[in-house]
C-alpha positions in Angstrom: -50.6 5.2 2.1 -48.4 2.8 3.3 -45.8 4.0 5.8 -42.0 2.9 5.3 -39.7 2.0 8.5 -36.9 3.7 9.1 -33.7 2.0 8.0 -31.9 0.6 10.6 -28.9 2.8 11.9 -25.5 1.0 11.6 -25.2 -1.6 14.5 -21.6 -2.8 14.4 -22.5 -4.6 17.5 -24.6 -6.7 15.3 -22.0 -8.1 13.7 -19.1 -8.1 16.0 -19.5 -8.3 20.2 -17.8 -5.3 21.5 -17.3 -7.9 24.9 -15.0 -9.3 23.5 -12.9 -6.3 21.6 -10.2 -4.4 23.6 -12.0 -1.3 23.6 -15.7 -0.4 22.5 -16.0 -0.9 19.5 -17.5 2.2 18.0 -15.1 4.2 20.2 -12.5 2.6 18.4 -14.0 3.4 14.8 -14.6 6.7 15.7 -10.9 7.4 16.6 -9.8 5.5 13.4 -12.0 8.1 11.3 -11.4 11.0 12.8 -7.2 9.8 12.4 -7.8 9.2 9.0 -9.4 12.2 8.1 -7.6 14.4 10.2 -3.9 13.0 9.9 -4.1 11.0 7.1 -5.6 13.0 4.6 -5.3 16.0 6.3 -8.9 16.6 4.6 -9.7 20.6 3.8 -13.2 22.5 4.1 -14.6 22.5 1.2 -12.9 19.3 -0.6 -14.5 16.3 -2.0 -13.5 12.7 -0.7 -13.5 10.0 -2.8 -13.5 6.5 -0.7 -12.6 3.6 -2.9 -11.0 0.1 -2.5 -8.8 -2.1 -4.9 -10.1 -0.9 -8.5 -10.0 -4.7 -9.8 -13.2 -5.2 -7.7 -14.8 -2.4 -8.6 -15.1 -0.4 -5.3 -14.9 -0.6 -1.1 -15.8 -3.7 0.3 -19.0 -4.0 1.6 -17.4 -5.4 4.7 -16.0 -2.5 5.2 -19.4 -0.3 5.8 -19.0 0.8 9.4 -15.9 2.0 9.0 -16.9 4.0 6.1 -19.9 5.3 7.9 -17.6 6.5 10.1 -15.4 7.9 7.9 -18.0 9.9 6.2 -19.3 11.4 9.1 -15.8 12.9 10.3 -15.4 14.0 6.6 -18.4 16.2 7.0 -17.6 17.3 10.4 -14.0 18.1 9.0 -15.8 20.7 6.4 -16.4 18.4 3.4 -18.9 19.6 0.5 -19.4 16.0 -0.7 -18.6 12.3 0.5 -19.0 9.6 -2.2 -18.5 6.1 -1.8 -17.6 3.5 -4.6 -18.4 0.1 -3.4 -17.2 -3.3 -4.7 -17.8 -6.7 -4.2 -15.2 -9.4 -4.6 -17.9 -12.1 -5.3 -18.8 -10.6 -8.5 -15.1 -10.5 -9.4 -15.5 -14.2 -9.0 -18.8 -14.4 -11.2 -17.1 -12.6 -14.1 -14.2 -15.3 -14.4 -16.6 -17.9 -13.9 -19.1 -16.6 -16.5 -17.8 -14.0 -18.8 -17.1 -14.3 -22.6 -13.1 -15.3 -22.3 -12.2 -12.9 -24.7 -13.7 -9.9 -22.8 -10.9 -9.8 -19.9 -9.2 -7.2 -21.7 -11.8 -5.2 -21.2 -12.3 -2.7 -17.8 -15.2 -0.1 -17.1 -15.7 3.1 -19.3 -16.6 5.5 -16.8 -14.3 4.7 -13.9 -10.9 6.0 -14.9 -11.9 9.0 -16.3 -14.0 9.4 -12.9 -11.1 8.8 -11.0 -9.1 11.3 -12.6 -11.4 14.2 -12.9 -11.9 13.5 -9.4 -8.1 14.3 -8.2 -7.2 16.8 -11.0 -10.2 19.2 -9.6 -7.8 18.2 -6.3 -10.5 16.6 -4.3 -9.0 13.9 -1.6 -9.5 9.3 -2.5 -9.4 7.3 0.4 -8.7 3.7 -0.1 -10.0 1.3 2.4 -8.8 -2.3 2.0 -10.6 -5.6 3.2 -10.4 -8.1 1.2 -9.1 -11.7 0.7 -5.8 -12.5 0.1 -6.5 -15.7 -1.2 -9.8 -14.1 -3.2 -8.4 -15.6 -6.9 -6.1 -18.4 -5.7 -8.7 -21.0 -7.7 -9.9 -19.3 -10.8 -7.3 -19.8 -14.3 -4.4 -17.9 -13.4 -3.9 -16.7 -17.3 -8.0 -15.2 -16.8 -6.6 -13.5 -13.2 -3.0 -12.1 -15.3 -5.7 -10.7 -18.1 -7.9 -9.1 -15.3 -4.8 -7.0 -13.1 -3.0 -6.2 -16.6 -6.6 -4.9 -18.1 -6.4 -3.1 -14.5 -3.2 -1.6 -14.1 -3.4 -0.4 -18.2 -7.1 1.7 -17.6 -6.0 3.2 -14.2 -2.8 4.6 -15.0 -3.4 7.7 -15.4 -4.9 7.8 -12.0 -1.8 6.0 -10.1 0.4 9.0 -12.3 -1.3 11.8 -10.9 -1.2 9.5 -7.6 2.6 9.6 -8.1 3.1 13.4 -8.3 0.7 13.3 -5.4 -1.6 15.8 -7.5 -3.8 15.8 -4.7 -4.5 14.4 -0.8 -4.6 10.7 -0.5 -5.1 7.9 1.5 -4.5 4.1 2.5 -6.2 2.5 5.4 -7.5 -1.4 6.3 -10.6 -2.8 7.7 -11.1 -6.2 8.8 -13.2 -8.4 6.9 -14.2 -12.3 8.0 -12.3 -14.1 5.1 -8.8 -11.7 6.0 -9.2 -12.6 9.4 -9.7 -16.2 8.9 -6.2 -16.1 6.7 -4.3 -14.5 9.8 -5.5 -15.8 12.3 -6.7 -19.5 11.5 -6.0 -21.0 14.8 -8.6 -19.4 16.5 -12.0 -19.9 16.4 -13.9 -18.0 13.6 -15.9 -16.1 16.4 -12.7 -14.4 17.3 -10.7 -14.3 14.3 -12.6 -10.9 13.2 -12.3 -9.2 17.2 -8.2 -10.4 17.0 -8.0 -8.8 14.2 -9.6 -5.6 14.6 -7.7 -5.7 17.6 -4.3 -5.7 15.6 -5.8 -2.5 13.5 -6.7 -0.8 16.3 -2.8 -1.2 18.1 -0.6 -0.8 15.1 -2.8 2.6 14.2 -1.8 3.4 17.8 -5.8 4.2 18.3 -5.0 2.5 22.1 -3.1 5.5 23.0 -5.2 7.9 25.4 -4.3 11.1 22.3 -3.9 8.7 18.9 -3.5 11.9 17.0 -0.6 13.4 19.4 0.7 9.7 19.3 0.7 9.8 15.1 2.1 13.7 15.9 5.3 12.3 17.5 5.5 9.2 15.7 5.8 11.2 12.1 8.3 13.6 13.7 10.6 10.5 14.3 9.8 9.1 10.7 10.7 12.9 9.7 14.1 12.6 11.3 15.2 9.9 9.7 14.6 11.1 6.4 16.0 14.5 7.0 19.5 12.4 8.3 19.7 10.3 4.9 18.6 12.8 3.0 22.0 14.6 4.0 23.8 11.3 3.4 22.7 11.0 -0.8 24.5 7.7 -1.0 24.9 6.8 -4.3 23.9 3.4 -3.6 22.6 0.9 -1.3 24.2 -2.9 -0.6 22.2 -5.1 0.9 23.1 -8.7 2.5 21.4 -11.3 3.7 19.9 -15.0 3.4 19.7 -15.2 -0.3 20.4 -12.1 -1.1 23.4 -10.3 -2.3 21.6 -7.0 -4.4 22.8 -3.6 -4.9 20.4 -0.8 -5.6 21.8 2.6 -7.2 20.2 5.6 -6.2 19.9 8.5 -8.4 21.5 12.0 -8.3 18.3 14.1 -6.0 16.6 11.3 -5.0 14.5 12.4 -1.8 13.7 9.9 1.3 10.1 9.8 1.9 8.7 9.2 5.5 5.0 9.2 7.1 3.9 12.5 5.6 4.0 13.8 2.0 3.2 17.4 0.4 0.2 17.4 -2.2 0.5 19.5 -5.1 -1.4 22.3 -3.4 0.3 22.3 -0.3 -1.6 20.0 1.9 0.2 17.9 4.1 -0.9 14.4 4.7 -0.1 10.8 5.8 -0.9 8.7 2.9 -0.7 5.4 4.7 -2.1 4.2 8.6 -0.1 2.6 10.0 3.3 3.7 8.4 6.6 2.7 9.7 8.9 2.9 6.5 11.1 5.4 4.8 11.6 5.0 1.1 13.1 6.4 -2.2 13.5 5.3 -5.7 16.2 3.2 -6.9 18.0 4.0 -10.1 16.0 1.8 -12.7 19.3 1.0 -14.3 21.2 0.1 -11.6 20.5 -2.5 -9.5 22.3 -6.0 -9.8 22.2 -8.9 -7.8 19.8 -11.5 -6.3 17.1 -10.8 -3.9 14.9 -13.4 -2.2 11.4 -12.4 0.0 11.3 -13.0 3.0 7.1 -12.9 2.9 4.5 -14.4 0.4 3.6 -12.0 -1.6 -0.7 -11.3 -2.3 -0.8 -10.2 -5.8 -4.4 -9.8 -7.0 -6.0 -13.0 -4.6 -2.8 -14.8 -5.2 -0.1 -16.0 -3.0 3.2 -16.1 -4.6 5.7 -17.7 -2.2 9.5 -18.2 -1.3 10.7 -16.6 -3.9 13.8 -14.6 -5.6 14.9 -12.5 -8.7 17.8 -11.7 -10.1 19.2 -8.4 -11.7 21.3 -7.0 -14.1 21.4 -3.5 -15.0 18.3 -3.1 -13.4 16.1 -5.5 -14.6 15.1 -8.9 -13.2 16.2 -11.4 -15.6 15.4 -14.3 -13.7 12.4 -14.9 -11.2 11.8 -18.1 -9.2 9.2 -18.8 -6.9 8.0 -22.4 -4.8 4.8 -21.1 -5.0 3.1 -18.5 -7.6 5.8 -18.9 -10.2 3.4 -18.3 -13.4 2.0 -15.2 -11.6 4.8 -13.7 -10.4 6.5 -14.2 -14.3 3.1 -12.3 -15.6 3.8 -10.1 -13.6 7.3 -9.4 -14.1 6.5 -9.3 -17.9 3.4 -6.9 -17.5 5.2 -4.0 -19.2 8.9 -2.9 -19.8 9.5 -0.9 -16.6 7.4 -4.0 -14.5 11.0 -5.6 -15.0 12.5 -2.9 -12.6 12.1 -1.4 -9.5 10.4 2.2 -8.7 10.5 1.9 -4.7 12.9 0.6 -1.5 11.7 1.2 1.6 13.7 0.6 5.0 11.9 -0.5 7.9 13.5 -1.6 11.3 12.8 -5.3 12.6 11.8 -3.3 15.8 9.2 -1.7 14.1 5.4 -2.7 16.1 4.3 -4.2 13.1 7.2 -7.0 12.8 6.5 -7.3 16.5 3.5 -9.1 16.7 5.0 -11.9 14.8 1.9 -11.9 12.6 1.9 -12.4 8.8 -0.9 -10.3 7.6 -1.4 -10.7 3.8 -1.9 -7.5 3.4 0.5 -5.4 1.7 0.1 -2.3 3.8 0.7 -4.3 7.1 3.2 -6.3 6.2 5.5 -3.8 4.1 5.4 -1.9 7.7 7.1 -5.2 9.4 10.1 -5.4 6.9 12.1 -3.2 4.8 10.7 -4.0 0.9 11.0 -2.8 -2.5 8.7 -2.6 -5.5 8.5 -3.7 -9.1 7.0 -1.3 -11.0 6.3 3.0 -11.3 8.7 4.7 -9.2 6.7 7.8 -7.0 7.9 11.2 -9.1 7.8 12.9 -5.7 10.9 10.6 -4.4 12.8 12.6 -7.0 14.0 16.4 -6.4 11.4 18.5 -9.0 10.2 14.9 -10.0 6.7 16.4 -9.6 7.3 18.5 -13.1 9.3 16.5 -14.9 8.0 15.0 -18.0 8.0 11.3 -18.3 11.0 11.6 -20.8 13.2 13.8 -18.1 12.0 11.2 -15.2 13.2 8.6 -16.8 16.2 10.1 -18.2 17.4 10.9 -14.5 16.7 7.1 -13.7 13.0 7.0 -12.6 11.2 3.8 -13.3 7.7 4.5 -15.5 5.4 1.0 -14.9 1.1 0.2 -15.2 2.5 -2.6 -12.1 3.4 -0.8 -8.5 3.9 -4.1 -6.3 5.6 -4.2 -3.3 7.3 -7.6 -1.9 9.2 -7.7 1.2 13.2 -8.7 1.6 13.8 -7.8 5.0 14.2 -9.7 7.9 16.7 -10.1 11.3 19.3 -11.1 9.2 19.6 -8.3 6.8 22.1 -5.7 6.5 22.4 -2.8 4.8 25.3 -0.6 3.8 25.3 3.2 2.4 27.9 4.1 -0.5 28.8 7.7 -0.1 29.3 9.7 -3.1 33.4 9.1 -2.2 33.3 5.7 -2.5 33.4 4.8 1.3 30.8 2.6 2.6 28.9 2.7 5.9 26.6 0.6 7.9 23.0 2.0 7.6 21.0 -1.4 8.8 22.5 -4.4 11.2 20.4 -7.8 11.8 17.4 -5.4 10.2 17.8 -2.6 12.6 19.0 0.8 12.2 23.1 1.5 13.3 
């Protein structure tokens, strides 16, 4: 009988040199699980975890495996019955755009998005873990991409709706993977693209600190502040001014700011996104007119869509123009009736850690932490008193935006203001030169 090694236990070291990280590498990881299953999912004995990635690819990157490893293991020390993990690969992404029949893009797996939402309706926790490549899709026929995310956004709908009501515990994190790296940091030298970037992770989760979790404690206490303060304001509407942009956003009757932690349907209390530096709301889907222009590229599904602008009236974009990534970002517009309109705004101060390091991350949940953003797309039915109950009629009867698209593009910068109109009519400054008053 022949006698099987043992697998190899996971050797990060093997693939990165903890010499030349900040700290020790698997010190680091640890912290960064135990923080996101302690703070950001808040994770209960006795629930499931689902860890997933960007649906499109079908799972978590590979890449990301030591973190996951991690994960898992705090997960069970945290009281979990059961950790499963759906991996993905982006290369076979890449194989079915190359290879597949070119009328089957509309097509998306059969099991998946059921999966997904038996999973949080039985109010077990997902964990998404991103590490991927921005520019992943940037050569393949952009009208086989447009098929793929629209085939995408239709299936898992359901899933981002129960997302929206946050039915359940979830959970956003990053882990760094060569070809990201490479994107962000291309002047250095590929041996220490993947350490300065891990680096960046590890600092703008605050997992430097000598307590990260009392860190993330105080941290969503400010956040918390600053929702309770405009809650009390309710403007009716925000004006914002800057380079290119001239847009007003009105903001519905009950609209609730949103800030670092959010309730789940059964009373947990988590921190759906690490790092986090933004409060947002929902805009009133009918109200917003004007021109805005990003001040970031925008990754949309392995595409770079670059210096561009839309224009509104009564709430829906009715023209969109782009230097770079102008077919995409028309696809995208055009995806579905509410893609047209906007479900999200977010403020974020230019003093914020993330704008700080001057770096462009492609990566949506870094960079919508650097400036203050909004999204085409779904609106969140918790960013809307009793939005959590509503049908989809009454949401969208009190002015919430119902979308298969959820994208988020950034439009602030140190130029930016921002003004607050009161219910009275009077208008007050609530951001200068992208910083709070």
């Amino acid at each position: 009988m022949q006698r099987r090694r043992p697998a190899p236990a996971c050797d990060a070291n093997r693939m990165y040199n903890p010499s030349r990280m900040p700290t020790d590498f698997e010190r680091m990881l640890r912290a960064y699980a135990e923080l996101t299953v302690k703070v950001g999912l808040n994770l209960q004995p006795r629930q499931r975890l689902l860890i997933i990635g960007p649906v499109a690819n079908g799972g978590c990157a590979l890449e990301a495996a030591p973190l996951v490893r991690q994960i898992t293991a705090a997960a069970y020390d945290a009281g979990a019955r059961l950790v499963e993990t759906m991996w993905g690969d982006e290369a076979l992404l890449g194989a079915r755009l190359q290879r597949a029949p070119r009328d089957s893009f509309d097509e998306f797996s059969a099991w998946m998005p059921r999966a997904l939402v038996e999973h949080v309706e039985a109010g077990h926790a997902v964990l998404s873990i991103y590490a991927n490549d921005p520019d992943q899709l940037k050569d393949y026929p952009p009208d086989l991409v447009a098929a793929v995310q629209q085939a995408t956004a239709r299936f898992v709908r359901p899933f981002r709706e129960h997302i929206s009501r946050n039915q359940t515990n979830w959970g956003v994190v990053a882990a760094a993977a060569e070809t990201w790296a490479a994107r962000v940091y291309p002047q250095l030298a590929p041996a220490d693209q993947m350490t300065q970037l891990w680096s960046a992770i590890e600092r703008l989760c605050r997992l430097d600190r000598p307590d990260p979790i009392a860190a993330w404690e105080t941290h969503l206490a400010e956040l918390a502040a600053r929702t309770d303060h405009l809650n009390a304001k309710q403007y009716t509407a925000l004006r914002y001014t800057g380079p290119g942009t001239r847009l007003t956003i009105g903001l519905p009757a009950g609209h609730c700011w949103v800030g670092g932690r959010s309730t789940s349907a059964s009373g947990i209390r988590f921190a759906p996104n690490l790092p986090t530096e933004e409060v947002f709301t929902m805009p009133h889907k009918d109200r917003v007119d004007g021109t805005v222009r990003s001040t970031k590229p925008l990754s949309y599904g392995g595409t770079l869509i670059e210096n561009f602008s839309l224009t509104f009236a009564e709430g829906r974009v009715v023209d969109a123009q782009a230097e770079k990534g102008a077919d995409v970002l028309r696809r995208l517009v055009n995806m579905d009736a509410g893609a047209a309109r906007l479900g999200e705004l977010a403020l974020v101060p230019h003093t914020s850690p993330v704008a700080q390091t001057g770096v462009l991350f492609y990566n949506t949940l870094f960079d919508e932490n650097a400036a203050s953003h909004v999204a085409l797309g779904a609106a969140y039915k918790f960013t809307l008193r009793g939005g959590e109950t509503m049908s989809d009629e009454a949401f969208e009867l009190a002015g919430g935006n119902r979308s298969a698209a959820h994208v988020d593009f950034m439009i602030g910068s140190p130029e930016l203001d921002v003004d607050g109109v009161l219910a009275s009519g009077a208008v007050e400054p609530v951001m200068r030169r992208g910083d709070w008053v």
